[in-house]
N, CA, C and O of each residue as an XYZ file, in Angstrom:
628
protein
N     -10.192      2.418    -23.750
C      -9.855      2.648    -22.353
C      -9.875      4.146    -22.094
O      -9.658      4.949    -23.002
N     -10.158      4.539    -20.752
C     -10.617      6.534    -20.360
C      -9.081      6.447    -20.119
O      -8.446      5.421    -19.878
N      -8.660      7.569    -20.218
C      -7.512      8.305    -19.679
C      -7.703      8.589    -18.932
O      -8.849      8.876    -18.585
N      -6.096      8.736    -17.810
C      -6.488      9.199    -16.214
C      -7.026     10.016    -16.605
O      -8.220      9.939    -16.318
N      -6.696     11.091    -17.328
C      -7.098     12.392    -16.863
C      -8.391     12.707    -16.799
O      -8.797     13.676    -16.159
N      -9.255     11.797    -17.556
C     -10.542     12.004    -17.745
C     -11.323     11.221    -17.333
O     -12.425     10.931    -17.799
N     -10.548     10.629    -15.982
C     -11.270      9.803    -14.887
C     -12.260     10.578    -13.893
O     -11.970      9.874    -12.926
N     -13.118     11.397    -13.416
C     -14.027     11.597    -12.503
C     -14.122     11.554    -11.013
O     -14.782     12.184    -10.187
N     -12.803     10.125    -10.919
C     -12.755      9.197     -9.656
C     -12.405     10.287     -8.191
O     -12.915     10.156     -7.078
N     -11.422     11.315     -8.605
C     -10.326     12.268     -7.578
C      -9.562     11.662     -7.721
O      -8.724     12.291     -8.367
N      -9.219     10.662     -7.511
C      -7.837     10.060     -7.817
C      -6.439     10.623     -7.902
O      -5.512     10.620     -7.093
N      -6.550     11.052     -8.986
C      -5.481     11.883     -9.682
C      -4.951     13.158     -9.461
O      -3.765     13.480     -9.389
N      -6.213     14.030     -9.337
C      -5.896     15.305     -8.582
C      -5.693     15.082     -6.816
O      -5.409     16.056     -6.118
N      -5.848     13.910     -6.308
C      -5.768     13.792     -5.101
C      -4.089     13.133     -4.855
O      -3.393     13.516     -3.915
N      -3.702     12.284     -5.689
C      -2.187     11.977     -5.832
C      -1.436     12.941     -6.409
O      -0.234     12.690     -6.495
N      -1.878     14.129     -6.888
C      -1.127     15.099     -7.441
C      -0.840     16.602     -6.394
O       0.084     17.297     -5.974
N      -1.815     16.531     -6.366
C      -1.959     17.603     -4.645
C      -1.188     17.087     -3.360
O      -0.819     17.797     -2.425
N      -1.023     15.806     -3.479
C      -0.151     14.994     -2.217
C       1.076     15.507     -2.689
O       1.815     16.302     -2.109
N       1.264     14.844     -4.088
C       2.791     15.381     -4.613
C       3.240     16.921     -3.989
O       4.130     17.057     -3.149
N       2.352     18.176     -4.637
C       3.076     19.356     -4.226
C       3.045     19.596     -2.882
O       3.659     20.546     -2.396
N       2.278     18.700     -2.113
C       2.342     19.134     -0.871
C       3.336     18.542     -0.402
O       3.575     18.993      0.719
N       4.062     17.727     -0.710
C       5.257     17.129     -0.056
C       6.481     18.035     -0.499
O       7.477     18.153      0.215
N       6.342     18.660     -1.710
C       7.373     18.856     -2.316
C       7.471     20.350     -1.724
O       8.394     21.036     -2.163
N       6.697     20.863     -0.867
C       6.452     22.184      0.220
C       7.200     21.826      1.568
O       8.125     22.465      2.070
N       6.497     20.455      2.140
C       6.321     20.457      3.222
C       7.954     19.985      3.507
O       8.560     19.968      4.578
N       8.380     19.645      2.259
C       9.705     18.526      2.093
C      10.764     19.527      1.835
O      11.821     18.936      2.050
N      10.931     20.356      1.596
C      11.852     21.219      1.182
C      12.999     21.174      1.722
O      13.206     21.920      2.679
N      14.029     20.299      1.257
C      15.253     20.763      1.741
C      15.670     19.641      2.616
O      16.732     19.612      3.238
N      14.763     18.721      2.621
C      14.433     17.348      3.178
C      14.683     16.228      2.163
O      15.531     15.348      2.314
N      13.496     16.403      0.649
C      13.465     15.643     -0.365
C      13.166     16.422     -1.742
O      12.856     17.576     -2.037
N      13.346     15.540     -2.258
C      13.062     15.998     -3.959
C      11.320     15.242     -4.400
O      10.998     14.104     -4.058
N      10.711     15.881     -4.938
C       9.344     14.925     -5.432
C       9.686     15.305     -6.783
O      10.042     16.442     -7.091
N       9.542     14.072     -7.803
C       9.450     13.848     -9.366
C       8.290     13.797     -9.911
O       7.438     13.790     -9.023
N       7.911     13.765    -10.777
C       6.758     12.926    -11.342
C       7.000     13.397    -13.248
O       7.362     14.307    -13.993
N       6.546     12.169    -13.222
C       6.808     11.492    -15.044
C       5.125     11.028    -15.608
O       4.220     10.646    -14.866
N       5.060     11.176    -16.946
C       4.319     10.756    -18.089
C       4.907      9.301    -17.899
O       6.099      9.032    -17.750
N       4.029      8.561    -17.927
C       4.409      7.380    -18.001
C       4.409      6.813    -19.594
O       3.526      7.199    -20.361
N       5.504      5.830    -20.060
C       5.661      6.501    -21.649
C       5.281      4.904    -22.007
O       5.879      3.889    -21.652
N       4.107      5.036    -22.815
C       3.401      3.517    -23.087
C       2.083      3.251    -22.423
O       1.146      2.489    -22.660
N       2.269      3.889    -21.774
C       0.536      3.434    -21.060
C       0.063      4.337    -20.286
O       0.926      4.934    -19.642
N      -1.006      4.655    -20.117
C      -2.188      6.275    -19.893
C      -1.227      5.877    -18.069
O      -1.348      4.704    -17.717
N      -0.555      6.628    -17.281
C      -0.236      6.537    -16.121
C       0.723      7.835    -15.516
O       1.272      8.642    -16.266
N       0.797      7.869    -14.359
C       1.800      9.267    -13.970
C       2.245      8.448    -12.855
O       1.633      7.481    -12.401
N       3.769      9.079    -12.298
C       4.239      8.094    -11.658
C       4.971      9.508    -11.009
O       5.313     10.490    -11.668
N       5.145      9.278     -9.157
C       5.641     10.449     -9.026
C       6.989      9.363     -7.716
O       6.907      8.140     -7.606
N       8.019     10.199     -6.960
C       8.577      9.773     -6.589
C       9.394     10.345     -5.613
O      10.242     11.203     -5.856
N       9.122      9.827     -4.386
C       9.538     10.844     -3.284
C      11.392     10.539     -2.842
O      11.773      9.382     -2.661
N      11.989     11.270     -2.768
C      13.741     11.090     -2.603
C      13.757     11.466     -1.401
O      13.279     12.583     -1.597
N      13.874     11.439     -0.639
C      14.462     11.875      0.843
C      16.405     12.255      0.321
O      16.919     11.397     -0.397
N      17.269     13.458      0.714
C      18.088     13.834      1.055
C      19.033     12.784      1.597
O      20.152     12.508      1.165
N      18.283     12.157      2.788
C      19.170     11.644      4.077
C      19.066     10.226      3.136
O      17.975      9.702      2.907
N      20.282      9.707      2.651
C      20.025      8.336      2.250
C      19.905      6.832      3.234
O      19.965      5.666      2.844
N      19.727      7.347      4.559
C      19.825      6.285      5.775
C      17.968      6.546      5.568
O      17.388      5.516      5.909
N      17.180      7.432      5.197
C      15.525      7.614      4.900
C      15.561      6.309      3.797
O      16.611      5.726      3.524
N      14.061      5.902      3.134
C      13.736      5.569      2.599
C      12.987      5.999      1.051
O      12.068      6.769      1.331
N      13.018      5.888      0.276
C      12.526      6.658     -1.235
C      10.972      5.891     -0.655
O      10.754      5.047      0.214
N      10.219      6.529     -1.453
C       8.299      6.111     -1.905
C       7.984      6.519     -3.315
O       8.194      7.620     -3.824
N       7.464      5.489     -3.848
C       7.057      5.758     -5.635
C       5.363      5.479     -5.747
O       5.003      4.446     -5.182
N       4.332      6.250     -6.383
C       3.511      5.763     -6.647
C       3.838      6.046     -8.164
O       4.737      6.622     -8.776
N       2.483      5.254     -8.533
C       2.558      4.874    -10.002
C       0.739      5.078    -10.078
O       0.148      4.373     -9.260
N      -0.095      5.903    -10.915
C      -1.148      5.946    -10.870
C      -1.620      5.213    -12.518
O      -1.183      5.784    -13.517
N      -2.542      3.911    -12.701
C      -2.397      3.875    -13.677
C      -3.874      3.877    -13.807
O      -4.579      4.321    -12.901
N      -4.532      3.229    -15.283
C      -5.972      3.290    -15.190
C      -6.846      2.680    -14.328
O      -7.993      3.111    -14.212
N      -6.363      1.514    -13.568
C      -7.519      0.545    -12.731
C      -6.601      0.588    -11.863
O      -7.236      0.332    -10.840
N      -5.641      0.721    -11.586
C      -4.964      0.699    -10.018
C      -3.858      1.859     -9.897
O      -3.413      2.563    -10.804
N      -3.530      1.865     -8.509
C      -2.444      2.526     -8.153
C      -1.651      1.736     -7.521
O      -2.089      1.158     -6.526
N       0.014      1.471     -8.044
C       0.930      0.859     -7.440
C       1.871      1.549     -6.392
O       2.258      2.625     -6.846
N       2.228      1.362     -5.492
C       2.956      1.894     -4.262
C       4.208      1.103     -4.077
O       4.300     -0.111     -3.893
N       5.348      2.177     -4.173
C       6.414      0.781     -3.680
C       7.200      1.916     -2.637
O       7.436      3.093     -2.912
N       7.600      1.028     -1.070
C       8.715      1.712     -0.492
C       9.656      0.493     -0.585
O       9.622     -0.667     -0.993
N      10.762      1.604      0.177
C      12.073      0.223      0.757
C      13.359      0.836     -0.468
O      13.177      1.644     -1.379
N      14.352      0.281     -0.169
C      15.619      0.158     -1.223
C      16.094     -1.161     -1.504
O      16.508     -1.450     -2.626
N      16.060     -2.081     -0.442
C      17.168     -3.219     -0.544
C      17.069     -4.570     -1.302
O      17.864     -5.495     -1.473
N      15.288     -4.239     -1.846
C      14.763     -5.350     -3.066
C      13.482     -5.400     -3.301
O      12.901     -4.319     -3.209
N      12.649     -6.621     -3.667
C      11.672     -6.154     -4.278
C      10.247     -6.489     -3.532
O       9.249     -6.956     -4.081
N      10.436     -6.043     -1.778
C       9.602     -6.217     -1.313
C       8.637     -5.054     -0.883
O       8.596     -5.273      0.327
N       8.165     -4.409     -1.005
C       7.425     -3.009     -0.347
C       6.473     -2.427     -1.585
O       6.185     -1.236     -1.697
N       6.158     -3.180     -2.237
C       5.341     -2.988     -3.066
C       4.008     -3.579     -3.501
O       3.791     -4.536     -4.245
N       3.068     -2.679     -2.778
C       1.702     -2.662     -2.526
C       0.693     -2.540     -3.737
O       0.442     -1.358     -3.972
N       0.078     -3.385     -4.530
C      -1.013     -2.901     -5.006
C      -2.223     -2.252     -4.839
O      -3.010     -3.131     -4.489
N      -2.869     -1.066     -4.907
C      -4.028     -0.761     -4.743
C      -5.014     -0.598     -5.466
O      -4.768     -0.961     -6.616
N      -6.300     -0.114     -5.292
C      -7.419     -0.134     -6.270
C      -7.339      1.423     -6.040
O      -6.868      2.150     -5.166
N      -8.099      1.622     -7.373
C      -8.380      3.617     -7.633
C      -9.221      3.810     -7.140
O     -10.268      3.735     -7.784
N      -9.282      4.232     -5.487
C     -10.599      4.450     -4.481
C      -9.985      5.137     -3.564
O      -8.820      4.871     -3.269
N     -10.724      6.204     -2.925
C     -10.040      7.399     -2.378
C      -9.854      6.422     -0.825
O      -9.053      6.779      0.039
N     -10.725      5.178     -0.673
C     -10.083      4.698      0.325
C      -8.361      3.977      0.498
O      -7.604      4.014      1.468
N      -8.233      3.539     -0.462
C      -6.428      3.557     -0.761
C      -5.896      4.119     -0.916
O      -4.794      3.940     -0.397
N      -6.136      5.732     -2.016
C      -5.210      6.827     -1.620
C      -4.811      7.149      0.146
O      -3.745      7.229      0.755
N      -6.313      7.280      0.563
C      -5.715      7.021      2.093
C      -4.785      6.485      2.705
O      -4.056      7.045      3.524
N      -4.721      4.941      2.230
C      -3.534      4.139      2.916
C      -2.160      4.612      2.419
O      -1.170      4.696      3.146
N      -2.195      4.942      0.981
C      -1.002      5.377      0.486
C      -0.482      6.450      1.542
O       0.545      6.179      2.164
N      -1.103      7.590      1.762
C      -1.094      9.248      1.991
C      -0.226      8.515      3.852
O       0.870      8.881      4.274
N      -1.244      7.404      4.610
C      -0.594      7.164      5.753
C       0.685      6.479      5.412
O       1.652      6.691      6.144
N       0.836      5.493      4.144
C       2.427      4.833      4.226
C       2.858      6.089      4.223
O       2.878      6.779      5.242
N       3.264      6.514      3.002
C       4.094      8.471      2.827
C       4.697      9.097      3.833
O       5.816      9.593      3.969
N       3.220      8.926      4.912
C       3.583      9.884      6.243
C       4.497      8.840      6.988
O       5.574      9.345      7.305
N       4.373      7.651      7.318
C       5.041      6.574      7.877
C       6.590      6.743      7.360
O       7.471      7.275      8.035
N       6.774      6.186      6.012
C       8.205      6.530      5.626
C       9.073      8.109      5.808
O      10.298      8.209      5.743
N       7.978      9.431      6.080
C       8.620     10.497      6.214
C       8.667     10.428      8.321
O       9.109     11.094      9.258
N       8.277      9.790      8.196
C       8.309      9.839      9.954
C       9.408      8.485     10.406
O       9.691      8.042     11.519
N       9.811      8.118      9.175
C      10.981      6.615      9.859
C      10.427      5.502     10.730
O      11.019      4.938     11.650
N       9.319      5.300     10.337
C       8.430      4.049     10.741
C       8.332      2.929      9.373
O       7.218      2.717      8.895
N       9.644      2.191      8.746
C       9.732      1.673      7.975
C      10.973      0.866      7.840
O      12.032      1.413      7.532
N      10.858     -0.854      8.133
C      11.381     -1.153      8.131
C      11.357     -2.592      7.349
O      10.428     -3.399      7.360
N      13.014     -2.749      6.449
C      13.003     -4.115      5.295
C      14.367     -4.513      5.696
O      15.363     -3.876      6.038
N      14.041     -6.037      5.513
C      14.670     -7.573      5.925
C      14.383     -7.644      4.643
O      13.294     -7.539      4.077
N      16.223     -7.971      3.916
C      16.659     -8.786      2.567
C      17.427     -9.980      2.769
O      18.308    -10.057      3.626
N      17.026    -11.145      1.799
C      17.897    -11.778      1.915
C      17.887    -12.666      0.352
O      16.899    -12.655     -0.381
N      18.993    -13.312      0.067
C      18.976    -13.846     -1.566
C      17.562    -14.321     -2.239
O      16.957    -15.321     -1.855
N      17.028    -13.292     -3.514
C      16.151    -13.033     -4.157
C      14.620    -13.161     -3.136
O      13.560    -13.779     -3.221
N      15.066    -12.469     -2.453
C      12.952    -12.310     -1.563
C      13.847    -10.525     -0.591
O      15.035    -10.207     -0.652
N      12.926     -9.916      0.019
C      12.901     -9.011      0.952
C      11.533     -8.590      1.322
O      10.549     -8.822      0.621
N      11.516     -8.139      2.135
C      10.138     -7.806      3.298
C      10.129     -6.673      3.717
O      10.992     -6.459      4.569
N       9.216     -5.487      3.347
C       9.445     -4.532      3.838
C       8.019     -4.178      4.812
O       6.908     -4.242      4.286
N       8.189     -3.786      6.345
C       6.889     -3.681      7.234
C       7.458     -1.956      7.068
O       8.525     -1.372      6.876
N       5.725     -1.548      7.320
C       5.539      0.013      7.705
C       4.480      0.158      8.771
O       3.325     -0.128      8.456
N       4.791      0.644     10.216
C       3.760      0.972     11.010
C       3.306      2.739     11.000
O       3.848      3.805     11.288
N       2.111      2.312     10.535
C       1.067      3.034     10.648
C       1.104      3.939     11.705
O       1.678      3.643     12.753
N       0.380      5.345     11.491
C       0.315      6.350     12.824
C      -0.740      5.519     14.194
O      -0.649      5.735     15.403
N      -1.498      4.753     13.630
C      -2.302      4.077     14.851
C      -1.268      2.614     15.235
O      -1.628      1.637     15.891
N      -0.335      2.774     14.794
C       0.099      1.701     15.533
C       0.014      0.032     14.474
O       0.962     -0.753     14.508
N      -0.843     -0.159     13.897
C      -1.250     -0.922     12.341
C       0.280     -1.373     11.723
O       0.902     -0.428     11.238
N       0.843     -2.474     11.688
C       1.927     -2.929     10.728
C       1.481     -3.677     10.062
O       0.936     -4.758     10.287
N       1.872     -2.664      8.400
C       1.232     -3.594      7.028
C       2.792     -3.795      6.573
O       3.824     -3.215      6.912
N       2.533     -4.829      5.694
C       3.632     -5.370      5.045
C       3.622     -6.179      3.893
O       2.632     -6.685      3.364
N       4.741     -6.257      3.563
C       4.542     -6.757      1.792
C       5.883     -7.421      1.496
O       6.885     -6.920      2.006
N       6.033     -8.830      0.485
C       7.204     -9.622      0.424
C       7.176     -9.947     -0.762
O       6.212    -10.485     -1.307
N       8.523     -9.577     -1.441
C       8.717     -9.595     -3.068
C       9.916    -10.786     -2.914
O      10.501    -11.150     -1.894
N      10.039    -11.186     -4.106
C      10.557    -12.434     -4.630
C      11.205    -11.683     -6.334
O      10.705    -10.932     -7.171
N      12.356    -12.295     -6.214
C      12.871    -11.626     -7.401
C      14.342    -12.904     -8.023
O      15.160    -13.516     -7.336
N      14.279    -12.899     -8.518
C      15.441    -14.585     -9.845
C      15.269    -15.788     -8.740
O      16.121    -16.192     -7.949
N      14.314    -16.110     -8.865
C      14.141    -16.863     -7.713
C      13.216    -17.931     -8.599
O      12.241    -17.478     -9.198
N      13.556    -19.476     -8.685
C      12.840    -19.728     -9.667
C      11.598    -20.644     -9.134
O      11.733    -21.423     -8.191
N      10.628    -20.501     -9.695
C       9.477    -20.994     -9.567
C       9.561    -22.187     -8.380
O      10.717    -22.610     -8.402
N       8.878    -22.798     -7.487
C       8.663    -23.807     -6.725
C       9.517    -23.757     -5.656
O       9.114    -24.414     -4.696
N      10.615    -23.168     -5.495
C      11.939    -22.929     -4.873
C      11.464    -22.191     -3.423
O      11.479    -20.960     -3.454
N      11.124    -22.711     -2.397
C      10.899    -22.355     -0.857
C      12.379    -21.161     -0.852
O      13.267    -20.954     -1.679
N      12.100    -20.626      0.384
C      13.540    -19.560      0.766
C      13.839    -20.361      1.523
O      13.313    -21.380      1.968
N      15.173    -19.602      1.731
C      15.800    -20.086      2.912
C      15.560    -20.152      4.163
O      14.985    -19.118      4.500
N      15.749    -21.021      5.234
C      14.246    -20.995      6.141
C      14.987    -20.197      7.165
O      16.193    -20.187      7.410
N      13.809    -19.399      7.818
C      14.498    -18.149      8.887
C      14.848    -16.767      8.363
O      15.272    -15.831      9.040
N      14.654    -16.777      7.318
C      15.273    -15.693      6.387
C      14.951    -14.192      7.037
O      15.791    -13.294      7.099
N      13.537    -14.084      7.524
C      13.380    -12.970      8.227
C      14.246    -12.641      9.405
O      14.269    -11.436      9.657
N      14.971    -13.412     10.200
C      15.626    -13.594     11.343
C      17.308    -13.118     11.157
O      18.097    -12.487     11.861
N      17.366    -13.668     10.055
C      19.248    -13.620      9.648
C      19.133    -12.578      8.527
O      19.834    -11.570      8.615
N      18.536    -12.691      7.772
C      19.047    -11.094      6.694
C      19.279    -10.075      7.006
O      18.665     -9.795      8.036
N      20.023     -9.120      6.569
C      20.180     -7.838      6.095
C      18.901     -6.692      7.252
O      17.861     -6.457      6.638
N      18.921     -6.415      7.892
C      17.668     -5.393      8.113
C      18.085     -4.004      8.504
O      19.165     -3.580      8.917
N      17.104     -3.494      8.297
C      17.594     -1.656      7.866
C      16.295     -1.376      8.343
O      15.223     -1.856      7.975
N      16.603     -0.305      9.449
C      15.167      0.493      9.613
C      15.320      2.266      9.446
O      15.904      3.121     10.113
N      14.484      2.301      8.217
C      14.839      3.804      7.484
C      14.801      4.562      8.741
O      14.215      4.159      9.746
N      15.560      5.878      8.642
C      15.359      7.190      9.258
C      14.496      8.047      8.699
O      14.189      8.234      7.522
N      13.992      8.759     10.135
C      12.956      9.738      9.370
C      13.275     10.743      8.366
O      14.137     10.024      7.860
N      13.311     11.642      7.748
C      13.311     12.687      6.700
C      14.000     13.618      7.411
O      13.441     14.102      8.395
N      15.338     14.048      7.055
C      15.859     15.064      7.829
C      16.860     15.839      6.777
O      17.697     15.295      6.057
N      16.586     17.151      6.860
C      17.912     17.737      5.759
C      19.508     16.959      6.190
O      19.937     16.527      7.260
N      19.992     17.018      5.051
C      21.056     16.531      5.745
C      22.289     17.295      5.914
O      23.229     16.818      6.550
């Protein structure tokens, strides 16, 4: 298997350049991380927002994909992508979405849903399932009655 690093794709230097640019543009706003991923060729970076009423954003860059997760309240906001500078794109617009407080997740026992609208207006979304056992429907309405939280934008606090 190639190592990121000696992928060709941009990829990498293009999720890494996002990183310091947030960690500029973010100052005093958020914290940006990023880790060796320990076990498998990957870098994983991780945006903190200050204001904990904001939302966190994690990518995860590994050899054949890049994983994206927003949200806090469970295990819904987590996007798979392919290593193509057309998904870094989508990533780079969620990012801007969650730093602009256009992000919002509905939890409820083992599932949550987290939607993000887009600068054009576009709501993508994604629904995780978590001790929830196999064959087991949710509870019906669940989007309607759970828990919902709509992050704030990025603000020192």
């Amino acid at each position: 298997m190639q190592d990121d690093a000696d992928r060709d794709d941009g990829v990498a230097p293009r999720l890494a350049a996002l990183a310091d640019r947030l960690a500029t543009d973010l100052a005093g706003r958020a914290t940006v991380e990023s880790a060796e991923l320990p076990g498998v060729s990957g870098t994983s970076w991780t945006l903190r927002p200050l204001d904990p009423r904001s939302t966190p954003v994690e990518w995860l860059l590994l050899a054949d994909e890049v994983l994206l997760s927003v949200g806090r309240l469970g295990r819904g906001g987590r996007f798979e992508l392919d290593r193509t500078a057309e998904d870094v794109g989508f990533l780079e617009r969620v990012v801007r979405a969650a730093v602009e407080g256009r992000v919002r997740e509905v939890s409820a026992p083992a599932r949550s849903r987290v939607e993000v609208t887009l600068e054009d207006g576009q709501v993508v979304g994604e629904t995780g399932h978590a001790g929830c056992l196999p064959g087991l429907l949710p509870l019906p309405g669940w989007r309607r009655w759970g828990r919902e939280v709509r992050y704030a934008p990025y603000r020192a606090p």
